[in-house]
C-alpha positions as a Python dict, from the first residue, in 0.01 Angstrom:
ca = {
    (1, 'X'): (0, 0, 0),
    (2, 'X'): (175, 369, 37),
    (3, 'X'): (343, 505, -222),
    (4, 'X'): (740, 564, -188),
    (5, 'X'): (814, 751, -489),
    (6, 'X'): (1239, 819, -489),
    (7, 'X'): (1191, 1172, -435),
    (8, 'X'): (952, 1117, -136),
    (9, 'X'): (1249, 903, -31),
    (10, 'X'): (1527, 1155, -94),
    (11, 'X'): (1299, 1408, 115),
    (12, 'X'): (1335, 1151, 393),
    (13, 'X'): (1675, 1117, 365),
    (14, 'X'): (1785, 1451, 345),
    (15, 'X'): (1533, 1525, 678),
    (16, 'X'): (1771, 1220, 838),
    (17, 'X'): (2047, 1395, 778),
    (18, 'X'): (2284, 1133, 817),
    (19, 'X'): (2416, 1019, 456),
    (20, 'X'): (2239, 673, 369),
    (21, 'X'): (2479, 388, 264),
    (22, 'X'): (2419, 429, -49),
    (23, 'X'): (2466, 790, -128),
    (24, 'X'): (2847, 701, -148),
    (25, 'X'): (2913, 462, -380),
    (26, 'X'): (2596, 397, -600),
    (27, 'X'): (2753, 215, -814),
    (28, 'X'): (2809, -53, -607),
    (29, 'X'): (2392, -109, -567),
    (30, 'X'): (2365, -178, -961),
    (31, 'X'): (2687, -372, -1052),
    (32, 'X'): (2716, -710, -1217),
    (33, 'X'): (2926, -848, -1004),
    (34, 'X'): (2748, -1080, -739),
    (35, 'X'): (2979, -991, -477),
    (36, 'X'): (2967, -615, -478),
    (37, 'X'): (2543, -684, -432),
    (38, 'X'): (2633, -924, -166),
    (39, 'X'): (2802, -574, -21),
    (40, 'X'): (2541, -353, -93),
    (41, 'X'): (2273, -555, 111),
    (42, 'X'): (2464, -569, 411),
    (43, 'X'): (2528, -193, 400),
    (44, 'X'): (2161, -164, 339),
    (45, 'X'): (2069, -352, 719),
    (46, 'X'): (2098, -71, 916),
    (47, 'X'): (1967, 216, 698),
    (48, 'X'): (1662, 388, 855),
    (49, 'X'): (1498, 390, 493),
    (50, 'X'): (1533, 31, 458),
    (51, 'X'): (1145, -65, 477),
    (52, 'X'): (1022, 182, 225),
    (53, 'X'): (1341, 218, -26),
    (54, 'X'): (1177, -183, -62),
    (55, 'X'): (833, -128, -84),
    (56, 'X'): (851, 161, -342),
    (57, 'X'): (1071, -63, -557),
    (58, 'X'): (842, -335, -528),
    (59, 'X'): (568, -95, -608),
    (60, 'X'): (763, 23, -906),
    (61, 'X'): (879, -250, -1042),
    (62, 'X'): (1278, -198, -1029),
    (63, 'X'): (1406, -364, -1333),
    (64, 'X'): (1752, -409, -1119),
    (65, 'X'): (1973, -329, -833),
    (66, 'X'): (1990, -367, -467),
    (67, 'X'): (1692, -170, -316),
    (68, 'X'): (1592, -203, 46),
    (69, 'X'): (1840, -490, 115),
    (70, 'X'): (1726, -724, -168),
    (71, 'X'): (1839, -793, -537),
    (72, 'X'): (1594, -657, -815),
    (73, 'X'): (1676, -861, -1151),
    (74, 'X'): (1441, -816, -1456),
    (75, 'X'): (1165, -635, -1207),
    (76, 'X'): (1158, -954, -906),
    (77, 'X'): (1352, -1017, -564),
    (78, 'X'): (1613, -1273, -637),
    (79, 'X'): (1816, -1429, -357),
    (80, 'X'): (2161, -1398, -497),
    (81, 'X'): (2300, -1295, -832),
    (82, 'X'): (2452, -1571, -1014),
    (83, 'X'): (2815, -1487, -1188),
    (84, 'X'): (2810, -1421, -1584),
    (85, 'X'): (2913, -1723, -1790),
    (86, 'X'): (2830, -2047, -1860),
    (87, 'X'): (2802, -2296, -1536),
    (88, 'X'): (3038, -2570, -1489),
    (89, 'X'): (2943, -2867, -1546),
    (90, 'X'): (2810, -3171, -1302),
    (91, 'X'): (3020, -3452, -1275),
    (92, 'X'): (2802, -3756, -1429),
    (93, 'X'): (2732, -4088, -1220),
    (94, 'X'): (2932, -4357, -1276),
}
């Protein structure tokens, strides 16, 4: 597997020259709320450094935040962020 350390990816970047989606508002790749991550993967679709911003956070083991177009929570791709709080409850047979 290559490496993708975040400078070697901030080297890339900055060769791109174009500002990556996330330069802008990074604090919109490591929020709590589920539908600011929801954001922050879509912006992440079209960025050139999509493919190895992924693979080095899989390689280092991201403890959180949108990298590569996917949700890092506790160091593993999730599918979606649930909200904070306690679930509501099922409504029981009758």
């Amino acid at each position: 597997m290559t490496s993708y350390s975040l400078a070697t990816l901030a080297r890339r970047a900055a060769d791109l020259g174009d500002p990556l989606p996330c330069s802008d508002n990074t604090q919109l790749w490591f929020s709590d709320q589920p539908a600011d991550l929801e954001l922050a993967k879509a912006c992440c679709e079209a960025c050139p450094l999509r493919r190895p911003c992924l693979a080095g956070a899989v390689e280092r083991g991201e403890p959180c935040g949108v990298w590569g177009g996917e949700i890092f929570e506790r160091g593993r791709i999730i599918a979606f962020k649930r909200p904070r709080g306690h679930p509501g409850r099922q409504a029981k047979a009758s």
